[in-house]
HTML snippet that shows the backbone in 3Dmol.js (N, CA, C, O; Angstrom):
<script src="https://3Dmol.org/build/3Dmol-min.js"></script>
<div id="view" style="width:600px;height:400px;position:relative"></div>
<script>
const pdb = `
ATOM      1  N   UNK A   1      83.322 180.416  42.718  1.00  0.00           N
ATOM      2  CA  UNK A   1      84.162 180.320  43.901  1.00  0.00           C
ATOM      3  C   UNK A   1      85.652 180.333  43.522  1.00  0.00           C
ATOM      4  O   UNK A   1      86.459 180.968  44.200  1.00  0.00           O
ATOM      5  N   UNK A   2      86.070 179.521  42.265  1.00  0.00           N
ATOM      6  CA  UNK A   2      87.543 179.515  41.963  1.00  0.00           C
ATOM      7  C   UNK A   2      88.439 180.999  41.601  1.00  0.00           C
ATOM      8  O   UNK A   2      89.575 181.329  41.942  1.00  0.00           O
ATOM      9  N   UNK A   3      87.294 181.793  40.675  1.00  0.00           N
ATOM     10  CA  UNK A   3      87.495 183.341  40.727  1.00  0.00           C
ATOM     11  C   UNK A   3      87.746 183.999  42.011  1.00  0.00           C
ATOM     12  O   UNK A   3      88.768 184.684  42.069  1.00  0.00           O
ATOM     13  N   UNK A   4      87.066 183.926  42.966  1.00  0.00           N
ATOM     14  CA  UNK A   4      87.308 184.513  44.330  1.00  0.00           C
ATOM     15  C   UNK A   4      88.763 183.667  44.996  1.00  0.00           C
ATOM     16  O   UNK A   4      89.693 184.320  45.470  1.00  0.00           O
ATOM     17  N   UNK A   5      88.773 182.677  44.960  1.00  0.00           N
ATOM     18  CA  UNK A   5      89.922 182.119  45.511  1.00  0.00           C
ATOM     19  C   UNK A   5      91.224 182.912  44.883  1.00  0.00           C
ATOM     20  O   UNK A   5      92.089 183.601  45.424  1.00  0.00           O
ATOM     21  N   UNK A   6      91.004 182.532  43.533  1.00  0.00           N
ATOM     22  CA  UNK A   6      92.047 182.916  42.740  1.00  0.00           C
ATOM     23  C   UNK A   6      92.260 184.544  43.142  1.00  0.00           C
ATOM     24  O   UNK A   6      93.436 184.899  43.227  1.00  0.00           O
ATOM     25  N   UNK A   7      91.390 185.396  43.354  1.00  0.00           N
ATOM     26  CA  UNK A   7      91.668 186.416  43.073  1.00  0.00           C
ATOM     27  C   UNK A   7      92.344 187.144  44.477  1.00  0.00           C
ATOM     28  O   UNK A   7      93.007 188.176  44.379  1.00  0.00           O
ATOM     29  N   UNK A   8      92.103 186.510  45.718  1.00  0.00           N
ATOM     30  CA  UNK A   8      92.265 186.297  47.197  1.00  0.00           C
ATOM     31  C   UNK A   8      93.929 186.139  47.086  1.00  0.00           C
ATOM     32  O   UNK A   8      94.913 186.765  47.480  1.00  0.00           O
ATOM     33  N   UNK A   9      93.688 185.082  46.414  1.00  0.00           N
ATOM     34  CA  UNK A   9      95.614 184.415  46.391  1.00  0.00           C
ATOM     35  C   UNK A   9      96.045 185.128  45.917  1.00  0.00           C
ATOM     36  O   UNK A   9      97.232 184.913  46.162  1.00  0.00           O
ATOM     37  N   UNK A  10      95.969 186.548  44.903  1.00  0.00           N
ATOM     38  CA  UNK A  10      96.840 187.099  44.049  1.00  0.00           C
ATOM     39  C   UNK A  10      97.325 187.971  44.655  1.00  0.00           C
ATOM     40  O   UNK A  10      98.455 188.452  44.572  1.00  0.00           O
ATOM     41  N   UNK A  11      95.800 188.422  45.827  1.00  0.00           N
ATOM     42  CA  UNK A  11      95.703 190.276  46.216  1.00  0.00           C
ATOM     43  C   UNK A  11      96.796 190.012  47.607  1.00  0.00           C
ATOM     44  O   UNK A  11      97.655 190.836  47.921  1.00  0.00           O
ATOM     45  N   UNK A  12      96.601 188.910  48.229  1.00  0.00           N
ATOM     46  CA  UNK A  12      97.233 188.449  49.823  1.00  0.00           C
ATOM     47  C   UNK A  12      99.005 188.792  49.421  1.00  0.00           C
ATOM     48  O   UNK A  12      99.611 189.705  49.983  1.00  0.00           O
ATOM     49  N   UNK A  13      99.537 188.047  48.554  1.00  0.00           N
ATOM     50  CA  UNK A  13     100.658 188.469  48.386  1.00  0.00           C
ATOM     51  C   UNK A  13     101.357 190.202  47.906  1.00  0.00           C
ATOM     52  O   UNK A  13     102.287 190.888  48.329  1.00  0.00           O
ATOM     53  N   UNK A  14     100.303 190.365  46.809  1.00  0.00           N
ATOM     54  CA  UNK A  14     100.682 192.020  46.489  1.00  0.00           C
ATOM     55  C   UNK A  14     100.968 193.006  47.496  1.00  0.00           C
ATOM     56  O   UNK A  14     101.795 193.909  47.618  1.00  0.00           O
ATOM     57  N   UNK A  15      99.605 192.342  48.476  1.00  0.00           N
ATOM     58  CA  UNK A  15      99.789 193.548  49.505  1.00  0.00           C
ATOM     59  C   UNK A  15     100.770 193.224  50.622  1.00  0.00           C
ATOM     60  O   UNK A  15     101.036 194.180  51.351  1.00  0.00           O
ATOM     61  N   UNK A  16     101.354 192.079  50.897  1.00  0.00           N
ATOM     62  CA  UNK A  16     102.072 192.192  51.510  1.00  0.00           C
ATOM     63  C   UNK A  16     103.610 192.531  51.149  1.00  0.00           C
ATOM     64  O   UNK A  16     104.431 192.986  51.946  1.00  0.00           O
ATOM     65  N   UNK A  17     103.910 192.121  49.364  1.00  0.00           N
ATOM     66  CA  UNK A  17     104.584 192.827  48.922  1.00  0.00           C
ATOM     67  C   UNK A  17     104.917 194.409  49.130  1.00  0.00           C
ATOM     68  O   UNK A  17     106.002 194.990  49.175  1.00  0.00           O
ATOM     69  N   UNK A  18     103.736 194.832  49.225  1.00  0.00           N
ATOM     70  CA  UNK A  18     103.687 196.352  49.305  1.00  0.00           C
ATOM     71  C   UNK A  18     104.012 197.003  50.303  1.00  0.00           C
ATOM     72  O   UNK A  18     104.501 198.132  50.276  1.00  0.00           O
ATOM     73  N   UNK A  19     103.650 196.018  51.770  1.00  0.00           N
ATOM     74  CA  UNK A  19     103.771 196.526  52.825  1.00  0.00           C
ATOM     75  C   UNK A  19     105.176 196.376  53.215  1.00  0.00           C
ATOM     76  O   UNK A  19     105.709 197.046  54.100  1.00  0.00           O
ATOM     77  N   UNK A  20     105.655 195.622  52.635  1.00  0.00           N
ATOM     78  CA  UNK A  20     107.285 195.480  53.221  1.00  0.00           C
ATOM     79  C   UNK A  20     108.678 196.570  52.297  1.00  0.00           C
ATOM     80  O   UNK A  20     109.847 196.756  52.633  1.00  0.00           O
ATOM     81  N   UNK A  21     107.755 197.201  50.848  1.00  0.00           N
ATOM     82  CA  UNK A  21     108.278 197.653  50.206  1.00  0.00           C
ATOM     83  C   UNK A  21     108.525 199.142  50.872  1.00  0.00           C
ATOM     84  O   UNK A  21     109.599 199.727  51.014  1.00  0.00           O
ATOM     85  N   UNK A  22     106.689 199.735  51.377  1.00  0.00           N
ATOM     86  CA  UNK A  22     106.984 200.717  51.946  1.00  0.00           C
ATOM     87  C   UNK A  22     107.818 200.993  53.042  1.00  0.00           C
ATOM     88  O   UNK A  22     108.459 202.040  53.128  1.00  0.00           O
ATOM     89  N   UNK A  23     107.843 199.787  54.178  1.00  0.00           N
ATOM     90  CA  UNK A  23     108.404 199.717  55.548  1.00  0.00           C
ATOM     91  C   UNK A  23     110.070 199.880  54.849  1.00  0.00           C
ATOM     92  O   UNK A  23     110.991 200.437  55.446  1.00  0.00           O
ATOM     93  N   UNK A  24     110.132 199.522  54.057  1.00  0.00           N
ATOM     94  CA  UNK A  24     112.038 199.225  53.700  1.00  0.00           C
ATOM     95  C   UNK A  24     111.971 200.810  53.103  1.00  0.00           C
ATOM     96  O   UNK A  24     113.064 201.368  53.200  1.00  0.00           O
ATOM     97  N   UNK A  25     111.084 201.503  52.606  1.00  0.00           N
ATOM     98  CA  UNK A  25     111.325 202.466  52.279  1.00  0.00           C
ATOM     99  C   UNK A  25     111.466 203.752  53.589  1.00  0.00           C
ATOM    100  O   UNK A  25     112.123 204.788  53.493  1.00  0.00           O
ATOM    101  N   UNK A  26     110.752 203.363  54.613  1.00  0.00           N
ATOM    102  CA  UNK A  26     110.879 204.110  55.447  1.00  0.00           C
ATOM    103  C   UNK A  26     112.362 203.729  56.699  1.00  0.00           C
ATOM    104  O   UNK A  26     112.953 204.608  57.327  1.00  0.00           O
ATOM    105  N   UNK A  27     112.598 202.571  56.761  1.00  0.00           N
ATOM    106  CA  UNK A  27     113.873 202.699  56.912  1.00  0.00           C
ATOM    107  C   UNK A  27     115.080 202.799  56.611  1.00  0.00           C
ATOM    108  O   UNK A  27     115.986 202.718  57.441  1.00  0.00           O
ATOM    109  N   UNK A  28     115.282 203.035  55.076  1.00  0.00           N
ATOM    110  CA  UNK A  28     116.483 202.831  54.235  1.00  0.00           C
ATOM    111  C   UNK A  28     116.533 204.481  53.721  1.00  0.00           C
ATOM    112  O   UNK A  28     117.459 204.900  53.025  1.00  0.00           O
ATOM    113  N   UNK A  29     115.185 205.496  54.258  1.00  0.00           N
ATOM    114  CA  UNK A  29     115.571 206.826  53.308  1.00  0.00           C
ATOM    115  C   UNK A  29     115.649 206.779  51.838  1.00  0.00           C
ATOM    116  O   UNK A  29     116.207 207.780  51.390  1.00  0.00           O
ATOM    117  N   UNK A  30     115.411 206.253  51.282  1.00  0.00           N
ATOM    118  CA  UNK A  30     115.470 205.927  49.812  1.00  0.00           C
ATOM    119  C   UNK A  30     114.291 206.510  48.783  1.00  0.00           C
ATOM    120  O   UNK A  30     113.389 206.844  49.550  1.00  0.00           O
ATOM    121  N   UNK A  31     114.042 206.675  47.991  1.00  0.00           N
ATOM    122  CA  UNK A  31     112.926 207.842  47.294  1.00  0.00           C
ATOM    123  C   UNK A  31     112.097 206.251  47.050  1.00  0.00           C
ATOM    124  O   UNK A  31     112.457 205.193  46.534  1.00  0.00           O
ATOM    125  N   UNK A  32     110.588 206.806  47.832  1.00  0.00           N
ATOM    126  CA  UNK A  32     110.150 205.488  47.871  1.00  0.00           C
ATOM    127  C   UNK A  32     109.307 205.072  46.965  1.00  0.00           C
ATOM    128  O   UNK A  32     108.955 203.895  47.044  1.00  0.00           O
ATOM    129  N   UNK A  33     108.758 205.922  45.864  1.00  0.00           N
ATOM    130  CA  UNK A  33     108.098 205.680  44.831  1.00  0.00           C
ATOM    131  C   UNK A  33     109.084 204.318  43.886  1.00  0.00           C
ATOM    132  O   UNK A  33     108.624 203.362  43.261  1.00  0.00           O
ATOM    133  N   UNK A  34     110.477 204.697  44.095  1.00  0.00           N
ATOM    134  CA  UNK A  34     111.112 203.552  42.870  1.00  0.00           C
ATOM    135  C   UNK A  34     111.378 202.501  43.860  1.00  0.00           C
ATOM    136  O   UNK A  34     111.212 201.342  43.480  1.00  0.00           O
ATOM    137  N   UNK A  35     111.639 202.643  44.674  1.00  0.00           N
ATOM    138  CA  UNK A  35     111.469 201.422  45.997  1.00  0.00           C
ATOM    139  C   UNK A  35     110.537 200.454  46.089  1.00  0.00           C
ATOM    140  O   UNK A  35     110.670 199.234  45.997  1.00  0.00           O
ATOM    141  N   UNK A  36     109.166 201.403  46.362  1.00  0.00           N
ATOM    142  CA  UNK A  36     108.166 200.392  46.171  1.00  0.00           C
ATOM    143  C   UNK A  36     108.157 199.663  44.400  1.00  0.00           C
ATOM    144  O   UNK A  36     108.223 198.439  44.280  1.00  0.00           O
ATOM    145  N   UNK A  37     108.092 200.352  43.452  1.00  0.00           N
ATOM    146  CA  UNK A  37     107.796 200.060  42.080  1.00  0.00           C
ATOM    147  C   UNK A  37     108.619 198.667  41.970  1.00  0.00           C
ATOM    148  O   UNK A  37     108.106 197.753  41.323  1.00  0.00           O
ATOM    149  N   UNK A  38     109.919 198.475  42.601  1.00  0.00           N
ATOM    150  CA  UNK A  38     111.044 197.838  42.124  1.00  0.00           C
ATOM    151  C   UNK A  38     110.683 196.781  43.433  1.00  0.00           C
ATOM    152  O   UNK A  38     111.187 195.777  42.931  1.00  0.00           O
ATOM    153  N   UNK A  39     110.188 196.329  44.694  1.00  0.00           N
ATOM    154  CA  UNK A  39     110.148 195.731  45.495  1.00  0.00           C
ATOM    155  C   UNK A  39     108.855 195.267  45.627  1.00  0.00           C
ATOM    156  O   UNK A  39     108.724 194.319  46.401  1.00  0.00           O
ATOM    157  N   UNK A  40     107.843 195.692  45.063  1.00  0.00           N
ATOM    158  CA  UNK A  40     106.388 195.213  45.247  1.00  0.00           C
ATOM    159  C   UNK A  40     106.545 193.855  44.752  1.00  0.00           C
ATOM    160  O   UNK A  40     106.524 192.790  45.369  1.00  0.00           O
ATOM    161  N   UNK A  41     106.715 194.115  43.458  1.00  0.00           N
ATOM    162  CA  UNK A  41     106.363 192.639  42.862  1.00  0.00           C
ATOM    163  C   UNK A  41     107.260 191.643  42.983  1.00  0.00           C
ATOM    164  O   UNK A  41     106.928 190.469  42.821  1.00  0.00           O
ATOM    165  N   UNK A  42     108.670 192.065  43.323  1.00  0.00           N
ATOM    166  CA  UNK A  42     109.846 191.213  43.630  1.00  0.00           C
ATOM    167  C   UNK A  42     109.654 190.089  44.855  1.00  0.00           C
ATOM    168  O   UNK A  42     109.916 188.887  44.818  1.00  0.00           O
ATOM    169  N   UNK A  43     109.041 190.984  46.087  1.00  0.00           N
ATOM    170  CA  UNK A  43     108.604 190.306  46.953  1.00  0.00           C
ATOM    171  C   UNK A  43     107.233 189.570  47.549  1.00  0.00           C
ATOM    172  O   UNK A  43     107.035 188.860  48.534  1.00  0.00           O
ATOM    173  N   UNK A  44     106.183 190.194  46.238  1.00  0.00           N
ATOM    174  CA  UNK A  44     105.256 189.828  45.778  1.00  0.00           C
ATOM    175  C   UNK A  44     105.369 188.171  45.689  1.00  0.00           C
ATOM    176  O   UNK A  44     104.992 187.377  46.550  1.00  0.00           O
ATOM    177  N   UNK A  45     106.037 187.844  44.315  1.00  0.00           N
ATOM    178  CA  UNK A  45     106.480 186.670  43.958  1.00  0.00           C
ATOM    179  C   UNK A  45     107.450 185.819  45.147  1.00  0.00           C
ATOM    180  O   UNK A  45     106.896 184.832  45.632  1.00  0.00           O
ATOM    181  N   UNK A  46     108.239 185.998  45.425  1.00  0.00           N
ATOM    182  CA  UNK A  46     109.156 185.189  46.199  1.00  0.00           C
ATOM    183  C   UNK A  46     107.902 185.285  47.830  1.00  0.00           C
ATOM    184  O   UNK A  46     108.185 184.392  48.628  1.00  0.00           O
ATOM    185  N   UNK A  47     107.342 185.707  48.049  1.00  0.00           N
ATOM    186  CA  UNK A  47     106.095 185.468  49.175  1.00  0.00           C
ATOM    187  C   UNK A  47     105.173 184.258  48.784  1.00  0.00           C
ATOM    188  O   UNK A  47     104.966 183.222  49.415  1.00  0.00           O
ATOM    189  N   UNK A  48     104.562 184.762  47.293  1.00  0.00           N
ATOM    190  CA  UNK A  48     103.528 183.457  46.933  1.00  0.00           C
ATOM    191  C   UNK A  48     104.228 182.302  46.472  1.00  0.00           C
ATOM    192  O   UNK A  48     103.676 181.210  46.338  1.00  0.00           O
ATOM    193  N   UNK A  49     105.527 182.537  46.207  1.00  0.00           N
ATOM    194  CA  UNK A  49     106.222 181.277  45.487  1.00  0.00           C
ATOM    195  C   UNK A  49     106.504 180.448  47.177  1.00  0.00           C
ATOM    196  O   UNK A  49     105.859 179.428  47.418  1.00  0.00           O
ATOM    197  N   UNK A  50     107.381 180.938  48.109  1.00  0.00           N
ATOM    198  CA  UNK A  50     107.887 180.095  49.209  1.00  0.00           C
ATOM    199  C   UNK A  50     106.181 179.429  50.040  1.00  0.00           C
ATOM    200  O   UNK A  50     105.922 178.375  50.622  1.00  0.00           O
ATOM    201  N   UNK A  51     105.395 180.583  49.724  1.00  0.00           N
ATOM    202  CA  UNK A  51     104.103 179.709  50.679  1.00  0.00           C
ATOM    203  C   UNK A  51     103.143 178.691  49.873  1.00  0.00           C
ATOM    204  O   UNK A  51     102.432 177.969  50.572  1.00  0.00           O
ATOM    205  N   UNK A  52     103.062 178.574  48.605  1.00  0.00           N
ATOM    206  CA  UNK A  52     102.825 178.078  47.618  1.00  0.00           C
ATOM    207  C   UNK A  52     103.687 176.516  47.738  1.00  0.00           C
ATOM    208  O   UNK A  52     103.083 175.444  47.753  1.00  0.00           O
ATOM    209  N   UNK A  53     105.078 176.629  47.810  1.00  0.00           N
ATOM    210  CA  UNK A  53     105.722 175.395  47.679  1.00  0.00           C
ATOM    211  C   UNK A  53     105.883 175.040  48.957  1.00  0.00           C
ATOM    212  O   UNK A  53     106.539 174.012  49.123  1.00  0.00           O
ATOM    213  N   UNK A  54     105.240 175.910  50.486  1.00  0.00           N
ATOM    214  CA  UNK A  54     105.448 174.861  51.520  1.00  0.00           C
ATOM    215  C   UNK A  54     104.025 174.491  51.840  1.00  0.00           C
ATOM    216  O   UNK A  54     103.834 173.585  52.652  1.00  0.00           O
ATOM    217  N   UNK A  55     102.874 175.191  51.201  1.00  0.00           N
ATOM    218  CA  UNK A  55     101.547 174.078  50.511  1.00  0.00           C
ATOM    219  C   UNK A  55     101.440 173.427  50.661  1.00  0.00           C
ATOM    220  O   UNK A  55     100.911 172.758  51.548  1.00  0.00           O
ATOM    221  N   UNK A  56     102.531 173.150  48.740  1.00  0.00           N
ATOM    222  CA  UNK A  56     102.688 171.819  48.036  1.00  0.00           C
ATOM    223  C   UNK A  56     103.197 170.456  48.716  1.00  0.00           C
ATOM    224  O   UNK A  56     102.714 169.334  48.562  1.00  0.00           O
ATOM    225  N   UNK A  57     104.414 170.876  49.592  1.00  0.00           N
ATOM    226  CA  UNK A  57     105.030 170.127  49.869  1.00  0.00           C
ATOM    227  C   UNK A  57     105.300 169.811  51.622  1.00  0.00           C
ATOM    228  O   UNK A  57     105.719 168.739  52.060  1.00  0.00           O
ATOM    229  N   UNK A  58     104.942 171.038  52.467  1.00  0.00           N
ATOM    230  CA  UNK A  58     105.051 170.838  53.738  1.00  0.00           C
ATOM    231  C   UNK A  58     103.676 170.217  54.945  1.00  0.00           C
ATOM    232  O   UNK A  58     103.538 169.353  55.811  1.00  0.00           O
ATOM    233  N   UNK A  59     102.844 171.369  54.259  1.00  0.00           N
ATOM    234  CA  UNK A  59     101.391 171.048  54.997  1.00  0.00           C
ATOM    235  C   UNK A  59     100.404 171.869  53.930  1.00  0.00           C
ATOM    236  O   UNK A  59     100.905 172.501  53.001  1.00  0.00           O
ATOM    237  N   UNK A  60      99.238 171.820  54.097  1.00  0.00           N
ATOM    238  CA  UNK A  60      98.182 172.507  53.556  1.00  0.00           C
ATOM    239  C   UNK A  60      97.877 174.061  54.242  1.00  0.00           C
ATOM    240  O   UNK A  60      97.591 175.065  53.589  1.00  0.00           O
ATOM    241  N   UNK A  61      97.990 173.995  55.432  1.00  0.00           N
ATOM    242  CA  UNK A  61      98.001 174.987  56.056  1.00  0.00           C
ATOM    243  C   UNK A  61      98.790 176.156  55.822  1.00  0.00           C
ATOM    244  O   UNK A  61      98.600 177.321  56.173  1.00  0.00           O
ATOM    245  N   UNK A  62      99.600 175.690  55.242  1.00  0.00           N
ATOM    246  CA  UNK A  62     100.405 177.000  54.604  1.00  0.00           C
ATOM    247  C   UNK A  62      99.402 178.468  53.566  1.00  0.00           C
ATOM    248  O   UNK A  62      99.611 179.673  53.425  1.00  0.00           O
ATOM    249  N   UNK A  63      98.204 177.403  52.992  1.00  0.00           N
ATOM    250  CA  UNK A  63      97.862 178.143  52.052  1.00  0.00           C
ATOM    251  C   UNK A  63      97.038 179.274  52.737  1.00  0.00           C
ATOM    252  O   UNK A  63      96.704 180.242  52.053  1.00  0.00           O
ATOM    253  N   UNK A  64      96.625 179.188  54.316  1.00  0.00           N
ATOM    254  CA  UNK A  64      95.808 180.488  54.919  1.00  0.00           C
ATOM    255  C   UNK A  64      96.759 181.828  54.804  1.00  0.00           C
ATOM    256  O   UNK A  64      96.262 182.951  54.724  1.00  0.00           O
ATOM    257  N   UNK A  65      98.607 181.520  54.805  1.00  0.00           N
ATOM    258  CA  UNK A  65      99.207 182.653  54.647  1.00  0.00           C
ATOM    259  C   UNK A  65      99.238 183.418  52.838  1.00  0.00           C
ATOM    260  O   UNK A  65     100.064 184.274  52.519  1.00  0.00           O
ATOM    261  N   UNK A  66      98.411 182.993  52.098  1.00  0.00           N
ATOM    262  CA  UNK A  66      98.140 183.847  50.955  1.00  0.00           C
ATOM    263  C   UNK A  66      96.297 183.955  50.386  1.00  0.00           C
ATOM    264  O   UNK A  66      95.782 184.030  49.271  1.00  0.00           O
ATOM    265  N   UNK A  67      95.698 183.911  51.898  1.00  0.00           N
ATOM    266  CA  UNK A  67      94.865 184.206  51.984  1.00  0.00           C
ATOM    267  C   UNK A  67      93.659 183.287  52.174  1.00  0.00           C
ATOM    268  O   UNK A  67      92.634 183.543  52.807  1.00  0.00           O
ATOM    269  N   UNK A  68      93.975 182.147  51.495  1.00  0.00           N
ATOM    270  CA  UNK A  68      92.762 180.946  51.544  1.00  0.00           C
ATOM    271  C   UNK A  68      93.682 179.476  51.138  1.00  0.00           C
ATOM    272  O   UNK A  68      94.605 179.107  50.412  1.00  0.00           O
ATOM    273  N   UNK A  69      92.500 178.843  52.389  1.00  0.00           N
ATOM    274  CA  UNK A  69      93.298 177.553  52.833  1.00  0.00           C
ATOM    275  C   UNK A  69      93.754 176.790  51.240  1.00  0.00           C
ATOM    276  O   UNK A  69      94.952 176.558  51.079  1.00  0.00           O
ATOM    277  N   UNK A  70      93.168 176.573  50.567  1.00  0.00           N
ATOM    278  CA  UNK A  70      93.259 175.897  49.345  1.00  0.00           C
ATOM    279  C   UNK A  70      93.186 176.702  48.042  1.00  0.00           C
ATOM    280  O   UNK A  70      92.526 177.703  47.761  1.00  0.00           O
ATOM    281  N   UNK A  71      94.324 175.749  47.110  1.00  0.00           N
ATOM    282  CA  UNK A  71      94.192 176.595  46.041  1.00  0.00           C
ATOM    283  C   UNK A  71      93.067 176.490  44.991  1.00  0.00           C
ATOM    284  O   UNK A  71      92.355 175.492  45.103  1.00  0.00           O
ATOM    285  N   UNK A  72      92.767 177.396  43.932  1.00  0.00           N
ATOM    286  CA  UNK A  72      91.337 177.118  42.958  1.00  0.00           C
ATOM    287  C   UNK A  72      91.680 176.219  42.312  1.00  0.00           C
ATOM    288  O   UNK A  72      92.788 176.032  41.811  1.00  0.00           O
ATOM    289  N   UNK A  73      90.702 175.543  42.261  1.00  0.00           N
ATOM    290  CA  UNK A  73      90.625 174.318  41.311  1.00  0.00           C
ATOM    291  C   UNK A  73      89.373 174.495  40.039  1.00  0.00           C
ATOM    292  O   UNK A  73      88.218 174.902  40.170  1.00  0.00           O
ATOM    293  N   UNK A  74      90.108 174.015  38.768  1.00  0.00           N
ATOM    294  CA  UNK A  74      89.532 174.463  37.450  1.00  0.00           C
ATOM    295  C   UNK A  74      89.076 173.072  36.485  1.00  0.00           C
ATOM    296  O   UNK A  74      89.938 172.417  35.899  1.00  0.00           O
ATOM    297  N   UNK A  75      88.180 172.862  36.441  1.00  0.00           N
ATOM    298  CA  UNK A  75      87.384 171.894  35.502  1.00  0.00           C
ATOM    299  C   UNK A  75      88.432 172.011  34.543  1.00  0.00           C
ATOM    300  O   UNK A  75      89.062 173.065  34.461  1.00  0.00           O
ATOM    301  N   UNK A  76      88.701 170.967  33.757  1.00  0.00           N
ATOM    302  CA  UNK A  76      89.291 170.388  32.568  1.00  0.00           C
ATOM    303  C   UNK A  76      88.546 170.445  31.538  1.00  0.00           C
ATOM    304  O   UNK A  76      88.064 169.356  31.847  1.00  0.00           O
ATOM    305  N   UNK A  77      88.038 170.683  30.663  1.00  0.00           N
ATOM    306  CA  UNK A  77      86.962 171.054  29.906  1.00  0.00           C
ATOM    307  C   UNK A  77      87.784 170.096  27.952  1.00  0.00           C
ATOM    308  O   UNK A  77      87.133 170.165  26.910  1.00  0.00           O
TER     309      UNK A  77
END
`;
const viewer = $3Dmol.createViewer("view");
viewer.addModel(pdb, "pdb");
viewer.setStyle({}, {cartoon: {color: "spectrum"}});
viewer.zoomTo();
viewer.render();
</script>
């Protein structure tokens, strides 16, 4: 289950990275192959980082916006 979580949380942000990379590409005219390349993951990160720390710190509910309510949790071994 922590694999699927984990892997949920990774894909929720990419793609919305992606989707905002292309949309900026279609309104800015800009050659959108280096647009997206250069904005995917930029906004990738700053997406899972702000919903991630209002998680941590605001409510739990935050975590349905990167796909699943809670984050994976990993045995200590």
């Amino acid at each position: 289950m922590n694999l699927y979580v984990s892997l949920i949380r990774t894909g929720v942000p990419a793609l919305v990275g992606w989707l905002i990379a292309v949309g900026a590409a279609w309104g800015l005219h800009l050659d959108e192959g280096a647009l997206t390349g250069v904005l995917t993951p930029v906004v990738s990160v700053v997406y899972y980082a702000l919903f991630r720390l209002a998680e941590e710190h605001a409510s739990p509910r935050f975590g349905w916006l990167l796909g699943y309510a809670k984050p994976p949790a990993y045995d200590a071994k």
